[in-house]
C-alpha positions as CSV (number, residue, x, y, z in Angstrom):
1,X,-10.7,42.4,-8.0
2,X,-13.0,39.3,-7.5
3,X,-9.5,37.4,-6.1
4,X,-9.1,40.2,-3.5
5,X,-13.5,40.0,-2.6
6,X,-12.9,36.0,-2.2
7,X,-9.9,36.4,-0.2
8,X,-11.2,38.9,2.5
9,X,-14.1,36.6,2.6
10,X,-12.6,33.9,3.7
11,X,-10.1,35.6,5.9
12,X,-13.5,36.8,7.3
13,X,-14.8,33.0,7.9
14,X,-11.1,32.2,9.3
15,X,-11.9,35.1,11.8
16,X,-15.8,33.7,12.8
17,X,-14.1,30.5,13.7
18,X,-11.7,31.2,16.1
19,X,-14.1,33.7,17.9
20,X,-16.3,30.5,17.9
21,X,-13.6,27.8,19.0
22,X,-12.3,30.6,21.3
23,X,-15.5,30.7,23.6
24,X,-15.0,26.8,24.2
25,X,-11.6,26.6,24.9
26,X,-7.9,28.7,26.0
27,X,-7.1,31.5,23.5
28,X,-4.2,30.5,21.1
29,X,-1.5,32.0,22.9
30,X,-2.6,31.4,26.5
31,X,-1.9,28.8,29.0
32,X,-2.1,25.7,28.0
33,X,-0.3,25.8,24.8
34,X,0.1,23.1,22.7
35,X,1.8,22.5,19.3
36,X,1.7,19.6,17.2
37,X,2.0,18.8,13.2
38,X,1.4,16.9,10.4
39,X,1.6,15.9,6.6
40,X,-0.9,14.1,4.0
41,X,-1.1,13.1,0.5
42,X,-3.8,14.6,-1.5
43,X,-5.6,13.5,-4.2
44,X,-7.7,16.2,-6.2
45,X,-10.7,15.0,-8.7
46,X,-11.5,18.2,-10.3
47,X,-12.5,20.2,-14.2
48,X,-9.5,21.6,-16.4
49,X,-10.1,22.5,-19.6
50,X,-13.5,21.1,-19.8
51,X,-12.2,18.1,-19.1
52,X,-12.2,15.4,-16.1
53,X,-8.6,15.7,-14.3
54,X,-6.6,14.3,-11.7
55,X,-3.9,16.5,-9.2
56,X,-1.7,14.6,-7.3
57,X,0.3,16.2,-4.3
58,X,0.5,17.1,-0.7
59,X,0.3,19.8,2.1
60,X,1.4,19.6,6.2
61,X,2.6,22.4,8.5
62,X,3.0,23.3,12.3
63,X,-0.2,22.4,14.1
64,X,-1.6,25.2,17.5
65,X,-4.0,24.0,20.1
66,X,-4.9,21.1,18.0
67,X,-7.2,23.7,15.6
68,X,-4.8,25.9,13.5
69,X,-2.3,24.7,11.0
70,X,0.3,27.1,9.8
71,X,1.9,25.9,6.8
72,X,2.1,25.1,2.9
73,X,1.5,22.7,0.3
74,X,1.2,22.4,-3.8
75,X,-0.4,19.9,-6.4
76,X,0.3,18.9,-9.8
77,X,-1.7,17.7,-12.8
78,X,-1.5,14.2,-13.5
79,X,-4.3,13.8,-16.3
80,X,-3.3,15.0,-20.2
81,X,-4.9,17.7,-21.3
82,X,-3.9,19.2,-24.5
83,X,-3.6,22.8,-25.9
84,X,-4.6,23.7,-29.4
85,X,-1.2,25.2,-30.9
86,X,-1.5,28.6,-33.0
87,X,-2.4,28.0,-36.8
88,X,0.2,26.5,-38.9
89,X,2.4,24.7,-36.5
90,X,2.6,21.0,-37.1
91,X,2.9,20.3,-33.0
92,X,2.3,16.7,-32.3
93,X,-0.7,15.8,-29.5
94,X,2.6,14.9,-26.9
95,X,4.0,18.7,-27.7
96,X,0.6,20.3,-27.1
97,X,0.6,18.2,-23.5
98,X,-0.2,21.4,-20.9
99,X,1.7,21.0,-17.9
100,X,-0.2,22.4,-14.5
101,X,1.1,23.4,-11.3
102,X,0.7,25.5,-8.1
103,X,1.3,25.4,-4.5
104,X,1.4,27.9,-1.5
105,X,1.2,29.4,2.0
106,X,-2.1,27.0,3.6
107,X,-4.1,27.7,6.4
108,X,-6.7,25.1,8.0
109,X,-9.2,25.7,11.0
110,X,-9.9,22.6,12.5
111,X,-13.7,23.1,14.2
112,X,-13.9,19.9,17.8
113,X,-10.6,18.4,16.6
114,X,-11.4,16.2,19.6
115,X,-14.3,14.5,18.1
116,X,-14.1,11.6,16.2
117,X,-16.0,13.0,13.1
118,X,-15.7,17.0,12.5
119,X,-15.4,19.5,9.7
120,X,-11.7,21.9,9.1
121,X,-11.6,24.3,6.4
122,X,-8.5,25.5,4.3
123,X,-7.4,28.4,2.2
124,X,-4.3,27.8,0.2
125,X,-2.9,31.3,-1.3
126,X,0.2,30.6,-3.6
127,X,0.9,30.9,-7.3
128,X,1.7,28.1,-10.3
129,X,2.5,27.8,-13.7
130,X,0.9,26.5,-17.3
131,X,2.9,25.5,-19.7
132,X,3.7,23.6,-23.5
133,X,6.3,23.1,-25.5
134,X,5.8,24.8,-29.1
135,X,8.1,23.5,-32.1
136,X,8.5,25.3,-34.8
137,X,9.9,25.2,-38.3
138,X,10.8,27.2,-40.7
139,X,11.1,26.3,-44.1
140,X,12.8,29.0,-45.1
141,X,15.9,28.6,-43.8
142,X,15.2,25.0,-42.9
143,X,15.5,25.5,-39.2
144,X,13.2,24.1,-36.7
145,X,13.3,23.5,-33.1
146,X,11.3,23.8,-29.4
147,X,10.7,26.7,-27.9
148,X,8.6,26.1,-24.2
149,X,5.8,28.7,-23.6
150,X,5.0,29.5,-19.8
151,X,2.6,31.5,-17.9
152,X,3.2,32.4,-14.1
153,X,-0.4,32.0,-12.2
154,X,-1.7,34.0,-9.4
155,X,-4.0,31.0,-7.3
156,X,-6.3,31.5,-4.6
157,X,-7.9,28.1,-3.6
158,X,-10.4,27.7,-0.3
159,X,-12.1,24.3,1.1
160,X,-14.5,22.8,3.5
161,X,-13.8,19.2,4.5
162,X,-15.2,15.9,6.6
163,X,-12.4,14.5,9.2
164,X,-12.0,11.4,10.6
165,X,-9.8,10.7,13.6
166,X,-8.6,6.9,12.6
167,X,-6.1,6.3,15.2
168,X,-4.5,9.1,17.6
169,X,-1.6,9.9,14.6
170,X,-3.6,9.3,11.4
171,X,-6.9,10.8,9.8
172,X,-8.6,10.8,6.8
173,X,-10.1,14.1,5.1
174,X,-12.2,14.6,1.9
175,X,-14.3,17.5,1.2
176,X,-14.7,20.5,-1.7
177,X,-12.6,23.3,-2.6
178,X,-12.2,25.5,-5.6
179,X,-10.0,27.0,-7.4
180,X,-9.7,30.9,-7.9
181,X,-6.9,31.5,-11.2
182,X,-5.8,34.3,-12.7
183,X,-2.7,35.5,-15.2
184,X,-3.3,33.0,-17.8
185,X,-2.1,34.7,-21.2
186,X,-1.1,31.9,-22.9
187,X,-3.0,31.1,-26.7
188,X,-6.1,28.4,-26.7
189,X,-6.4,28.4,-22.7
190,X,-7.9,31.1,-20.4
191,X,-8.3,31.5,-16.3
192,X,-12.1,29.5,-16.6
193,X,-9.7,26.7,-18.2
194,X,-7.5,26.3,-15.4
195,X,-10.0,27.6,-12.6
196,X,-12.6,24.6,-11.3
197,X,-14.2,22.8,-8.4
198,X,-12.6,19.9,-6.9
199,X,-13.3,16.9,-4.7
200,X,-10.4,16.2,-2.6
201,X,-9.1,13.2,-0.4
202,X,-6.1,13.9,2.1
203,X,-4.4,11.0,4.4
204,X,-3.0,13.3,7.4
205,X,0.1,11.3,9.1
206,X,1.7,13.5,12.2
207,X,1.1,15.0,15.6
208,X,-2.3,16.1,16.6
């Protein structure tokens, strides 16, 4: 339920902008059309597990009037964070290594994309997955093996960035974003463990 309150909240923001932008200049599907697009690495600084991490990936998608971007993107983590196994395994650190990603369908607002310096905001809705590889042994029967545990991940992830127009085909874009998870089941992590802040940096590269 508080996914689905932050989600029509910030479909609600998307909607304030363009009634904003749309005073200024052509509606979206008037005269004047324009369409454009783009791609940029991101770099993510953020909180998982209690712990400083690092996400590495990228987003891009089909660009309209020079202020809405249509398209998707995803992120992995780069850091090691580890996952304390269930009692009486004998796991080594590099089996409890928890593997972290998501991506998803991204939107961004871009508000005077004209201007040199201006502000865009972006809600990425998409899912992921967590995951570790358990081993096992049984000394029973003296067999013993790995067996990979995975959750699927419901994400939900909004932002509110600086730009930069560097050049007429390249920008540079930092801001803040968190992100909303949910469906973590898995033993010794929960959604407040994967869920966190984040201070991003994106290179855009493309049409604009």
């Amino acid at each position: 339920m508080a996914c689905i309150r932050y989600f029509t909240l910030i479909a609600f923001l998307f909607l304030i902008a363009g009634a904003v932008h749309a005073q200024d200049e052509e509606t979206l599907l008037g005269g004047g059309f324009e369409s454009g697009g783009y791609g940029a690495p991101v770099v993510k600084f953020t909180n998982v597990k209690g712990e400083f991490g690092v996400m590495v990936g990228g987003y891009g998608g089909w660009l309209i009037n020079h202020a809405f971007m249509i398209g998707g993107g995803g992120y992995g983590l780069a850091t090691r964070h580890l996952i304390h196994p269930a009692s009486g395994t004998t796991n080594t650190p590099e089996d409890r290594r928890m593997q972290f990603g998501y991506g998803g369908g991204i939107l961004e607002f871009i508000f005077s994309p004209k201007s040199v310096v201006h502000s865009t905001v972006t809600l990425l809705i998409g899912g992921g997955e967590v995951s570790m590889q358990d081993y096992w042994d049984d000394f029973n029967d003296f067999t013993h093996g790995y067996e990979s545990q995975k959750d699927g991940l419901f994400v939900l992830e909004p932002s509110v960035n600086v730009e930069v127009n560097v050049t007429s085909f390249f920008r540079v874009n930092a801001g803040g974003s968190y992100r909303f998870v949910s469906g973590t089941n898995m033993f010794g992590l929960t959604n407040e463990d994967l869920s966190g802040a984040s201070i991003n940096l994106a290179l855009k590269f493309g049409s604009f």
